[in-house]
DODOTI-157631 format. One record per residue: residue number from 1; residue in one letter; y, z, x of N, C-alpha, C in turn. Coordinates in nm, 2 decimals, padded with zeros to 4 digits, always signed. Example, Ala and Ser with C-alpha at 12.3 -4.5 7.8 and 13.67 -1.06 7.14 Angstrom:
// DODOTI-157631
   seq   type      n.v      n.w      n.u     ca.v     ca.w     ca.u      c.v      c.w      c.u
     1      A   -00.57   +00.78   +01.32   -00.45   +00.78   +01.23   -00.33   +00.78   +01.32
     2      S   -00.22   +00.71   +01.28   -00.11   +00.71   +01.37   +00.00   +00.79   +01.29
//
This chain:
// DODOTI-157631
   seq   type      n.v      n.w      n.u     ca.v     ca.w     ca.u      c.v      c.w      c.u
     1      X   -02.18   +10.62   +16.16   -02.29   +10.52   +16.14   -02.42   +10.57   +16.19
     2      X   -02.39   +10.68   +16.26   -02.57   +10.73   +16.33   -02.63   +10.77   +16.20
     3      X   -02.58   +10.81   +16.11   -02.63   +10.92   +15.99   -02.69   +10.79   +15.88
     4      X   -02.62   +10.68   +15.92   -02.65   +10.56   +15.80   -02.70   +10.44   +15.91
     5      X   -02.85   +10.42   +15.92   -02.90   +10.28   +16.00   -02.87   +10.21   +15.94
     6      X   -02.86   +10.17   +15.80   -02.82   +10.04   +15.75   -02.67   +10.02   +15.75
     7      X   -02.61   +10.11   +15.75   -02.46   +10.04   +15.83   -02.45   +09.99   +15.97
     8      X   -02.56   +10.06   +16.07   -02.52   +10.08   +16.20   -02.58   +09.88   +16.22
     9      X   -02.69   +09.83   +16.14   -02.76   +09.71   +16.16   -02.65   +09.62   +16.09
    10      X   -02.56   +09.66   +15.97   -02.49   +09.54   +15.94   -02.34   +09.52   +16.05
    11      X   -02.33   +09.66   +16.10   -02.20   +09.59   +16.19   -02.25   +09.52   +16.33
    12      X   -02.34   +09.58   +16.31   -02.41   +09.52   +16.54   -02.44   +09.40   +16.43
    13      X   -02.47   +09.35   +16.36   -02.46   +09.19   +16.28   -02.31   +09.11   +16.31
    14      X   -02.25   +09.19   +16.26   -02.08   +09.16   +16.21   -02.06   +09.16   +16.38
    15      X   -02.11   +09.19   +16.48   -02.02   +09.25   +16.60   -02.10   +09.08   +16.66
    16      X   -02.22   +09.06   +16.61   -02.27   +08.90   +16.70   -02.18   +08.78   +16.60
    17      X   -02.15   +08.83   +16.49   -02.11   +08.68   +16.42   -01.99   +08.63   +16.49
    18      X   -01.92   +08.77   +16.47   -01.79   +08.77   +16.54   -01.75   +08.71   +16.69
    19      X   -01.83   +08.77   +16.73   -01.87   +08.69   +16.89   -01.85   +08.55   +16.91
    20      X   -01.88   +08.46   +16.75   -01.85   +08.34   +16.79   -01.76   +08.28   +16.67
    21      X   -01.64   +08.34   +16.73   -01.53   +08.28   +16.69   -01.43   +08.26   +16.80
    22      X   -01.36   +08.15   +16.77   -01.30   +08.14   +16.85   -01.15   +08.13   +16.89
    23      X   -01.05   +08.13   +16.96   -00.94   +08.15   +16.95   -00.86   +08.02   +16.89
    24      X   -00.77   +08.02   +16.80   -00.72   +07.90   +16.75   -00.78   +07.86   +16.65
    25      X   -00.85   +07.96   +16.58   -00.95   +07.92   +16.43   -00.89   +07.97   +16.28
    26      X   -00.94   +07.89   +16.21   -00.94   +07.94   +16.11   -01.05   +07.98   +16.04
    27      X   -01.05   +08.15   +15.99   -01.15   +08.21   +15.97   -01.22   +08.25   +15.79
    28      X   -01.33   +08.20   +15.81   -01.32   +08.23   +15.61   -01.39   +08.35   +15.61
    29      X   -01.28   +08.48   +15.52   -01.35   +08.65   +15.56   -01.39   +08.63   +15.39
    30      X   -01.51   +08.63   +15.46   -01.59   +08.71   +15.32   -01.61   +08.89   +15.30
    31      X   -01.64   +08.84   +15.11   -01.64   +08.98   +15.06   -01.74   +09.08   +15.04
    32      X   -01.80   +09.23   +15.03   -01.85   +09.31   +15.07   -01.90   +09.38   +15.17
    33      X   -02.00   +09.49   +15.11   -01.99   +09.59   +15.28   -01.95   +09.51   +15.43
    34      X   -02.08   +09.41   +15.42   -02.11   +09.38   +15.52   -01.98   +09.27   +15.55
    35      X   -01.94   +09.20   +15.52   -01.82   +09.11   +15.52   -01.72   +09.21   +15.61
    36      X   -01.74   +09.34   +15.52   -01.60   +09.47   +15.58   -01.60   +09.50   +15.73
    37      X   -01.75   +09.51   +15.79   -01.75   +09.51   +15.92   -01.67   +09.44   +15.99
    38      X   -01.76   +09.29   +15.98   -01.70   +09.13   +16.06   -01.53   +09.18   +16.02
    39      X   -01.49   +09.18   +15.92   -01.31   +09.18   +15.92   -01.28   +09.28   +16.01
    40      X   -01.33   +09.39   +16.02   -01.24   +09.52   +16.14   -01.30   +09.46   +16.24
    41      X   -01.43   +09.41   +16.31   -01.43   +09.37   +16.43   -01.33   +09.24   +16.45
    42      X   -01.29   +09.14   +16.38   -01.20   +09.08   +16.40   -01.04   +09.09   +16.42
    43      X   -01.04   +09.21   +16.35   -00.90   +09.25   +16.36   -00.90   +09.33   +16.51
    44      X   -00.96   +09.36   +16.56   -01.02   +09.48   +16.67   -00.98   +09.37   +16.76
    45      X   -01.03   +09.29   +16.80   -01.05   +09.14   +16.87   -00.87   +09.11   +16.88
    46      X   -00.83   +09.12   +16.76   -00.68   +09.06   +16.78   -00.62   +09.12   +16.81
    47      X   -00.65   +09.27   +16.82   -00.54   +09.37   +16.88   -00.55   +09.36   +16.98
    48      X   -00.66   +09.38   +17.03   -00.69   +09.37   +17.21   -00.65   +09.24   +17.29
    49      X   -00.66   +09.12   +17.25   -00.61   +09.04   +17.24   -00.66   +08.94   +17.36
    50      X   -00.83   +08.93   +17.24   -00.93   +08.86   +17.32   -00.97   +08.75   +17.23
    51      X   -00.90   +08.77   +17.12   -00.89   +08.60   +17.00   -00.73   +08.61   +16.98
    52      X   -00.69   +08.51   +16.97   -00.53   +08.51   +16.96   -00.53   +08.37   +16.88
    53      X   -00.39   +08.35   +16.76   -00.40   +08.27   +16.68   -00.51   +08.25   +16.59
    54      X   -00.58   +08.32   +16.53   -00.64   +08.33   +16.44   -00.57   +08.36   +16.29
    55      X   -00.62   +08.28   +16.22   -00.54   +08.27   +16.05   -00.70   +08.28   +15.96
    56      X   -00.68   +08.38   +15.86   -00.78   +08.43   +15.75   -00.78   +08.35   +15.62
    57      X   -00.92   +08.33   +15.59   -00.91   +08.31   +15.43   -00.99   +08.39   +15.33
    58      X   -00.91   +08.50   +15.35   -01.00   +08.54   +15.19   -01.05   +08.49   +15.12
    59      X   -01.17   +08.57   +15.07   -01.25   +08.51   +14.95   -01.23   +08.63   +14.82
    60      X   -01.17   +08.68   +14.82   -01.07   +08.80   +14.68   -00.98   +08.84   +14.78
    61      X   -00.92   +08.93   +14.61   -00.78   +08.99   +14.65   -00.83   +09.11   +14.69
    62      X   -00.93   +09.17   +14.71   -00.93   +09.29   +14.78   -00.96   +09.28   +14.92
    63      X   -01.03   +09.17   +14.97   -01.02   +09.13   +15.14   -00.86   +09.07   +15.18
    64      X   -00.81   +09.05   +15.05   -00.67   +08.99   +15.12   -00.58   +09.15   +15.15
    65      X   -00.63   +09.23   +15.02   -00.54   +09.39   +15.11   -00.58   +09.43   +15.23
    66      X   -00.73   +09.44   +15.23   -00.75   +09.44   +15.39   -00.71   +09.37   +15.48
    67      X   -00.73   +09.24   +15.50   -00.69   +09.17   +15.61   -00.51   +09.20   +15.60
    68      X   -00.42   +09.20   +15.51   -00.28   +09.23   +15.51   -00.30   +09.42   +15.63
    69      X   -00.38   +09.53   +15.59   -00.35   +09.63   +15.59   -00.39   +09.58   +15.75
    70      X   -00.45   +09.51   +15.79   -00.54   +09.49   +15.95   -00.44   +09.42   +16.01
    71      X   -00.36   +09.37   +15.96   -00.24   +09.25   +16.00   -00.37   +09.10   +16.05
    72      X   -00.42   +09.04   +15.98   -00.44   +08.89   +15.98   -00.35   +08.86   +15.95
    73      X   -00.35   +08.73   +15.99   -00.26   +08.65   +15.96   -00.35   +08.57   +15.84
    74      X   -00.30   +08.52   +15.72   -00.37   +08.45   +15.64   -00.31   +08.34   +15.59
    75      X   -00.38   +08.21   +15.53   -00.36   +08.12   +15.51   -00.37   +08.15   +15.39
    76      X   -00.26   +07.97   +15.34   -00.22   +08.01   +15.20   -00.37   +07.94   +15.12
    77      X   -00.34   +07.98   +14.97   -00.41   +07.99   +14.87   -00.51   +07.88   +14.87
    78      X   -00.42   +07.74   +14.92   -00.44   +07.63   +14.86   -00.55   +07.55   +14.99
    79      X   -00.54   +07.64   +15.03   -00.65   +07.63   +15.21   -00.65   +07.49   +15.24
    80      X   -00.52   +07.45   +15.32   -00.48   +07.31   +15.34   -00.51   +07.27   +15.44
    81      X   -00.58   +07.35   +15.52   -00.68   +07.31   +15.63   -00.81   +07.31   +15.62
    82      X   -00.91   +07.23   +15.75   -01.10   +07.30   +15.72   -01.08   +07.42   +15.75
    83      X   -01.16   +07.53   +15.73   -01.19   +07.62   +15.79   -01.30   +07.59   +15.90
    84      X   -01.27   +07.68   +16.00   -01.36   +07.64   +16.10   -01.48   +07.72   +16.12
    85      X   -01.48   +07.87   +16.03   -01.62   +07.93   +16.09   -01.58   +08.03   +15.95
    86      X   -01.70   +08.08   +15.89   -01.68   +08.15   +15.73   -01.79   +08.28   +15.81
    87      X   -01.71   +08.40   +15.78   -01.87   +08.47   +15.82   -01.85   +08.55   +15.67
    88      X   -01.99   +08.56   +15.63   -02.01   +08.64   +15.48   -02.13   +08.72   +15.52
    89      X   -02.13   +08.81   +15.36   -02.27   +08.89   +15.37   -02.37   +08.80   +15.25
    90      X   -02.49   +08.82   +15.21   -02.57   +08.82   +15.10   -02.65   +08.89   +15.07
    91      X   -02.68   +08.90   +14.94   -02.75   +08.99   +14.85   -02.89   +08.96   +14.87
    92      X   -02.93   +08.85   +14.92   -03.09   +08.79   +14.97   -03.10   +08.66   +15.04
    93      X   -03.16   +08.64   +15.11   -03.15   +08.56   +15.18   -03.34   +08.52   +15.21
    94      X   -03.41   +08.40   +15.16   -03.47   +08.32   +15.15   -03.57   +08.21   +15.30
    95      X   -03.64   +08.19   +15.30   -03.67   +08.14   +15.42   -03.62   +08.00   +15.40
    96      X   -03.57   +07.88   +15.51   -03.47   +07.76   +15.46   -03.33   +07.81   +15.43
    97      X   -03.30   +07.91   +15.49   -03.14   +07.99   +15.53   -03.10   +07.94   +15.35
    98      X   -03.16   +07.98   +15.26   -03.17   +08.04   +15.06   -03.09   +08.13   +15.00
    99      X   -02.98   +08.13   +14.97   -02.92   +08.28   +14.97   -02.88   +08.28   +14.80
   100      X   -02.89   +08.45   +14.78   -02.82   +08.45   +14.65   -02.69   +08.56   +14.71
   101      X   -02.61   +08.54   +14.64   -02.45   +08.60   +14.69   -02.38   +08.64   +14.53
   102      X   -02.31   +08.73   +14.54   -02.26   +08.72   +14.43   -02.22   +08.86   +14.41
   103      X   -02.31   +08.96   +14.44   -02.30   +09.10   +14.41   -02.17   +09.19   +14.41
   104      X   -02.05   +09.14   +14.48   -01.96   +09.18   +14.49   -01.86   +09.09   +14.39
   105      X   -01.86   +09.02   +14.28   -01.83   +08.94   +14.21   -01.75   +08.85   +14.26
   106      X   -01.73   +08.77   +14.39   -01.65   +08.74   +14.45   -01.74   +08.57   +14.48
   107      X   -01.89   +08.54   +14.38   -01.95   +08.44   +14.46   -01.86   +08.25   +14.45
   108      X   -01.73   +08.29   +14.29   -01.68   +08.17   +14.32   -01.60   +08.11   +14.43
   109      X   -01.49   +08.19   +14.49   -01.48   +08.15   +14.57   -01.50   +08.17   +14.71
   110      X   -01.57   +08.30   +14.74   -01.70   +08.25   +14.84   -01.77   +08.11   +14.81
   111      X   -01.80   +08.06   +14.74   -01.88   +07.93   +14.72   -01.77   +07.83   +14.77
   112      X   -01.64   +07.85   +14.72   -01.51   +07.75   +14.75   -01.52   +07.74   +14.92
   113      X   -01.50   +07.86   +14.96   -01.50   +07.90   +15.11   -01.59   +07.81   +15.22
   114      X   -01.71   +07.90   +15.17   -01.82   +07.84   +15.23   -01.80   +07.65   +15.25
   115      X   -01.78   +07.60   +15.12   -01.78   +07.45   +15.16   -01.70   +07.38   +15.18
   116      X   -01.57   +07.51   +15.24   -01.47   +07.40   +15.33   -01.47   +07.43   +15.45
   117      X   -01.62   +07.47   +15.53   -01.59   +07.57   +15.64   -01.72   +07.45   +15.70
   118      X   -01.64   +07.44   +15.84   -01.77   +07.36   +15.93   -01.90   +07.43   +15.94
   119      X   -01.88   +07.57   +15.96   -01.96   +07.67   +16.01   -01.93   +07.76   +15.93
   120      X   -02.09   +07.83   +15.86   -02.10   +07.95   +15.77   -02.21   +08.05   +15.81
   121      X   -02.14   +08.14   +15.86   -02.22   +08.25   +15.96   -02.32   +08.36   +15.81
   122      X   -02.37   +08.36   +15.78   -02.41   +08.47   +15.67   -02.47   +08.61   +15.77
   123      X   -02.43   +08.69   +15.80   -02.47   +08.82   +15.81   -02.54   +08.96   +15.74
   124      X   -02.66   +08.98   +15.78   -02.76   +09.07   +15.67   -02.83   +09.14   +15.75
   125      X   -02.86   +09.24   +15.67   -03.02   +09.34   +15.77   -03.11   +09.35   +15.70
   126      X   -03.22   +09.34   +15.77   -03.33   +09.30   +15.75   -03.40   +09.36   +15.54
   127      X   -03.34   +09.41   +15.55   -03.35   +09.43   +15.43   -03.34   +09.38   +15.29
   128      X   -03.23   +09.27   +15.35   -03.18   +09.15   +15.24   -03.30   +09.04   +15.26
   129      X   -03.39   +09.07   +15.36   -03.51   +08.92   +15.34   -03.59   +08.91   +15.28
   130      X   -03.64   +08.78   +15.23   -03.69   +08.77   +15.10   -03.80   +08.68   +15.14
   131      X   -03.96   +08.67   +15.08   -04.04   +08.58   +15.06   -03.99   +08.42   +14.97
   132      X   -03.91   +08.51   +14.89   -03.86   +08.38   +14.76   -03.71   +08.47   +14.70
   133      X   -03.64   +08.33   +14.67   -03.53   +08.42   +14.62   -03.52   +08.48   +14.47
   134      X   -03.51   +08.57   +14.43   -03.49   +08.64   +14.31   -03.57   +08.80   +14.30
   135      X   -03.67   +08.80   +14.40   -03.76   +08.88   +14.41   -03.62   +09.05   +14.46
   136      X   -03.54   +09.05   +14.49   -03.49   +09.15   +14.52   -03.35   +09.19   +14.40
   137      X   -03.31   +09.05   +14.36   -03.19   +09.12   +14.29   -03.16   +09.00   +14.22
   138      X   -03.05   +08.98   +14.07   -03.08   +08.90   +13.99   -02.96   +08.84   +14.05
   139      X   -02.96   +08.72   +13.98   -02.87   +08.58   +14.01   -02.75   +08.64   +13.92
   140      X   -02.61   +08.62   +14.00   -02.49   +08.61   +13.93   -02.46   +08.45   +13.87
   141      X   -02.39   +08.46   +13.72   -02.40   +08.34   +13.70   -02.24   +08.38   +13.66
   142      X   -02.11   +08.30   +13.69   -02.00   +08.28   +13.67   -01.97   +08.23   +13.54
   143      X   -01.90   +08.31   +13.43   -01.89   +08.20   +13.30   -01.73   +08.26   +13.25
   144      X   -01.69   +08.11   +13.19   -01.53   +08.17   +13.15   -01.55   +08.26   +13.02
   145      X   -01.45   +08.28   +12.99   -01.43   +08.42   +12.86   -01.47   +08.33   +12.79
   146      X   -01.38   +08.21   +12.76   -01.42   +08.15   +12.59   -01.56   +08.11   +12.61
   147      X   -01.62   +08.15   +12.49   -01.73   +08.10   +12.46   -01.87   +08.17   +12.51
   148      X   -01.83   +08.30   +12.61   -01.93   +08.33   +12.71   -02.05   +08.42   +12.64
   149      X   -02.04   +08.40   +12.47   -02.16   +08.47   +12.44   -02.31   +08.35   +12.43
   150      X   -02.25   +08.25   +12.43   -02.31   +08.11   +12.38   -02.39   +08.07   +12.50
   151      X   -02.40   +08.12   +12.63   -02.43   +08.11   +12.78   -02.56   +08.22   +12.73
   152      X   -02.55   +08.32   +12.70   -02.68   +08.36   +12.71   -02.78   +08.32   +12.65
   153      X   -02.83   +08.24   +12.50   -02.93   +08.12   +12.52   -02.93   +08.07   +12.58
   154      X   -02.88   +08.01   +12.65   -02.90   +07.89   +12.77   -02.98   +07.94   +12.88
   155      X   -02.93   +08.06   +12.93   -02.96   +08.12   +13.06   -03.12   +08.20   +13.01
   156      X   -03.13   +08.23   +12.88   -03.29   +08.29   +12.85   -03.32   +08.13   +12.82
   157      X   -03.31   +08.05   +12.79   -03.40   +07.97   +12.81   -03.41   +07.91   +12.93
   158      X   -03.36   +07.95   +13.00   -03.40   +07.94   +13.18   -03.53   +07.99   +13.24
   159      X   -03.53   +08.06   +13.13   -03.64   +08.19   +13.17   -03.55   +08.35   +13.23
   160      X   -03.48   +08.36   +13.24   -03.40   +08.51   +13.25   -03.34   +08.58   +13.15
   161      X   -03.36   +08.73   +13.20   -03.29   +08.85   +13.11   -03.18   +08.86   +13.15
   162      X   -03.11   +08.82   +13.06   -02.99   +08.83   +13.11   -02.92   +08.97   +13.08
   163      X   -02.82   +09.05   +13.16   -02.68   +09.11   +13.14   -02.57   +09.09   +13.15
   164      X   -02.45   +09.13   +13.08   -02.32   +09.12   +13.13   -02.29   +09.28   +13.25
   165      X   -02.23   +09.19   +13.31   -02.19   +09.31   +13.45   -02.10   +09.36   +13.39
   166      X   -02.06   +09.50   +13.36   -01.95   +09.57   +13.33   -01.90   +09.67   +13.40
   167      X   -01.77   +09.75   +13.41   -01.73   +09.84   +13.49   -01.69   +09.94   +13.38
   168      X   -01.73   +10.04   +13.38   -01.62   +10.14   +13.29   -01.68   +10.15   +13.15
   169      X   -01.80   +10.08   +13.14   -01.82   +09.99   +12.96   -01.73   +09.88   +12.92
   170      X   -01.66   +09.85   +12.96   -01.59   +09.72   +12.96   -01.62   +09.57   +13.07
   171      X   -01.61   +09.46   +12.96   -01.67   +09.32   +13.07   -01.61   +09.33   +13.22
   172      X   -01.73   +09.35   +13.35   -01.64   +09.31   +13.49   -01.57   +09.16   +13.49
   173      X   -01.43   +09.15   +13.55   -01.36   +09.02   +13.54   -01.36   +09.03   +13.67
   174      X   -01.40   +08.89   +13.70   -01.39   +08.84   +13.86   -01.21   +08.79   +13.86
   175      X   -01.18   +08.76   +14.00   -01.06   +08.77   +14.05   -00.99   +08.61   +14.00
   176      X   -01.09   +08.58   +13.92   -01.06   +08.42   +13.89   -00.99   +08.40   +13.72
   177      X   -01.08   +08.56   +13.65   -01.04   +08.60   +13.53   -01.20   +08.53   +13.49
   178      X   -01.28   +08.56   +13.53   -01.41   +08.51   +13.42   -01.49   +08.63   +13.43
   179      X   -01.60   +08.56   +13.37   -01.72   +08.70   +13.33   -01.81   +08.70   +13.40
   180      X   -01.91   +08.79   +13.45   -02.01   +08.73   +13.50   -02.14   +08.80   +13.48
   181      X   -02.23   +08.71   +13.43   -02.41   +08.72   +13.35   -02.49   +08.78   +13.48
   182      X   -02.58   +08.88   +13.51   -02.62   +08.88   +13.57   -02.80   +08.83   +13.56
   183      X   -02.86   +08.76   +13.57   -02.94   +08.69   +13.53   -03.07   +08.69   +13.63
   184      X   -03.13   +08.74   +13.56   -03.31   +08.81   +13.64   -03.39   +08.72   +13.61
   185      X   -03.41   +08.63   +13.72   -03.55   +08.52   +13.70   -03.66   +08.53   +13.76
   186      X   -03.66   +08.65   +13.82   -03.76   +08.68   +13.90   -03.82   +08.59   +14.00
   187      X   -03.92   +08.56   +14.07   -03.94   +08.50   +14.16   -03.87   +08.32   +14.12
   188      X   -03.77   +08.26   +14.22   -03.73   +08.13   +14.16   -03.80   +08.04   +14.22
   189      X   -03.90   +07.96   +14.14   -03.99   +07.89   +14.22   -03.91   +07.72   +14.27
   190      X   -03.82   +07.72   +14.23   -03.70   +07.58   +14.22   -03.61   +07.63   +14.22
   191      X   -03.48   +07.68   +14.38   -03.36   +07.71   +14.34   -03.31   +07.58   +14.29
   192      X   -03.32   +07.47   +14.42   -03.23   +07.38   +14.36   -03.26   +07.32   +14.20
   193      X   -03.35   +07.33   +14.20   -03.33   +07.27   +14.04   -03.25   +07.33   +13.93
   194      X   -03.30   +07.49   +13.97   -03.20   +07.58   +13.89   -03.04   +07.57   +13.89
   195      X   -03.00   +07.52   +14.04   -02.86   +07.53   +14.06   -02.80   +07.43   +13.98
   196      X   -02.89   +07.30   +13.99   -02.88   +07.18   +13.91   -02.85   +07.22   +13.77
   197      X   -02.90   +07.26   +13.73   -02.93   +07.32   +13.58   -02.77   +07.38   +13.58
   198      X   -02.75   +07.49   +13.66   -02.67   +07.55   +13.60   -02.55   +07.49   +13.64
   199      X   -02.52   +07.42   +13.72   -02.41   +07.34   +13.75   -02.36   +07.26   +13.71
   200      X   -02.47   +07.17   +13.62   -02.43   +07.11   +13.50   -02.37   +07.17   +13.35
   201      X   -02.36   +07.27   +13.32   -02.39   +07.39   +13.19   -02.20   +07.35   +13.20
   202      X   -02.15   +07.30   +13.08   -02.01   +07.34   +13.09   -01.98   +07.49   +13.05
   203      X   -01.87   +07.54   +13.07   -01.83   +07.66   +13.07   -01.90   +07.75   +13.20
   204      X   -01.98   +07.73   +13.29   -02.04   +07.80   +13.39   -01.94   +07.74   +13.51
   205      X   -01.88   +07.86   +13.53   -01.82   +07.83   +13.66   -01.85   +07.82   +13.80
   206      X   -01.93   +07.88   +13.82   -02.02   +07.91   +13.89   -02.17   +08.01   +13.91
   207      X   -02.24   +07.96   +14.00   -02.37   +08.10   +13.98   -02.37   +08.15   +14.20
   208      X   -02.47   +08.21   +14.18   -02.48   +08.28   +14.31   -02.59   +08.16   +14.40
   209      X   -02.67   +08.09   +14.36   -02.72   +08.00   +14.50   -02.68   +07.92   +14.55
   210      X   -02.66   +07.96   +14.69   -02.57   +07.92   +14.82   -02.70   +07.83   +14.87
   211      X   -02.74   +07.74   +14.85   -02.83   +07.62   +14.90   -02.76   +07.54   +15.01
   212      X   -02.81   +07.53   +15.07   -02.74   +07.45   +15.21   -02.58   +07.45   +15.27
   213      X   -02.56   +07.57   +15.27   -02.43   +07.63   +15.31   -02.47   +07.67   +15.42
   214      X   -02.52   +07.79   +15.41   -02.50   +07.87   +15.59   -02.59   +07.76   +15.70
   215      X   -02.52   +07.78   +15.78   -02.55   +07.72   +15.93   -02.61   +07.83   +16.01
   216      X   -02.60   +07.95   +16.00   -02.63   +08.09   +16.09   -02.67   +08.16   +16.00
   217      X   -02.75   +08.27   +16.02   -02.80   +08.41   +15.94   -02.87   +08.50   +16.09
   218      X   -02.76   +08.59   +16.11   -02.76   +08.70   +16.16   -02.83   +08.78   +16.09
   219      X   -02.95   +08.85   +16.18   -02.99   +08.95   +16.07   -03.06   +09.08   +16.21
   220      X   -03.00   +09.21   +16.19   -03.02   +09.30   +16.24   -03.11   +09.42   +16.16
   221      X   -03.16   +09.46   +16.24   -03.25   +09.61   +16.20   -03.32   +09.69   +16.33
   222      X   -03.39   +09.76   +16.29   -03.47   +09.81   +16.40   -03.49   +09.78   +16.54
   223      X   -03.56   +09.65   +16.54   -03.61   +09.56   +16.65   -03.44   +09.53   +16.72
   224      X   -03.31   +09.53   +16.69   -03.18   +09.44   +16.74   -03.14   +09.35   +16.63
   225      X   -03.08   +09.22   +16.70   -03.03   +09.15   +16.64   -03.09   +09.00   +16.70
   226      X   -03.10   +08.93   +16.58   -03.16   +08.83   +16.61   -03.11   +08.71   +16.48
   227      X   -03.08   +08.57   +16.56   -03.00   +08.45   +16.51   -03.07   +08.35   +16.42
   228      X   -03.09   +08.30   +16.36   -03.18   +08.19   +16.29   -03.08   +08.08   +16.23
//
């Protein structure tokens, strides 16, 4: 991490989120880079065996191979308890703790996570901050297979260019089995209205603005680390 500063700022992030968890919790592990830190400091924590009783909830099946390969203990599917503290990463992050999430195709049930969790730590470096949200990277918008060509009028008459995310030249399928639009609105002068909009849209399963979820945003760079 000396060779890479922006890893070295998202784990000393992951390393304060982590700091406040606490023993006897249930934890919501979110998905990419930065999410990857927070999970090995947590697993690190349980080995040493300075959090004890701690149970995980993944947000995909590829943090659930991690947390299996790290030995968490994880909770089942149906997340039959609150969660007590979610720490995630975002793709941008907005002033009024504004986030868009999604980048790792994982924003539905991140979005699940996040709103069964008392406490939603978001973790970021300074890089992910934004004047307004959209200004850095386009909105993931969640849509099922049937019908998902019929979504892009809708979403250009939002005013965005839309893409489908693909891997390989073939449609990316999120872990839920849907598609997902990647959708450039450029500066969003109304998240919530937009969310409104699109939360209403049948066949949209979900999109990427996280409006009044996180309770914390950790964000490190140059200067340290500092809490909002």
């Amino acid at each position: 991490m000396r060779d890479d500063p922006q890893a070295k700022y998202k784990d000393e992030a992951a390393e304060r989120a982590v700091a406040m968890v606490q023993s006897h919790s249930v934890v919501g592990l979110g998905t990419g880079s930065t999410a990857w830190f927070a999970i090995h400091r947590l697993a690190g924590r349980l080995r040493e065996g300075s959090l004890t009783d701690i149970t995980g909830v993944p947000t995909s099946n590829a943090v659930r191979e991690l947390a299996n390969r790290l030995h968490i203990p994880l909770e089942p599917d149906d997340i039959p308890r609150p969660i007590d503290i979610t720490i995630d990463g975002a793709d941008e992050v907005a002033p009024g703790r504004l986030l868009i999430k999604g980048g790792g195709g994982a924003l539905l049930r991140e979005k699940i996570v996040a709103q069964a969790s008392r406490r939603v730590v978001i973790i970021v470096d300074e890089a992910k901050l934004s004047p307004r949200l959209g200004m850095k990277c386009p909105l993931p918008v969640e849509v099922l297979p049937f019908g998902w060509r019929s979504q892009i009028g809708f979403l250009e008459a939002l005013g965005a260019a839309v893409t489908l995310r693909t891997v390989a030249g073939k449609p990316f399928t999120t872990d839920s089995g849907n598609i997902i639009l990647d959708c450039n609105f450029g500066e969003i002068a109304d998240p919530h209205k937009l969310g409104a909009q699109l939360g209403a849209r049948g066949g949209v399963a979900g999109h990427g603005l996280f409006l009044g979820l996180a309770t914390d945003i950790v964000i490190a760079g140059p200067g340290g680390v500092r809490q909002e």
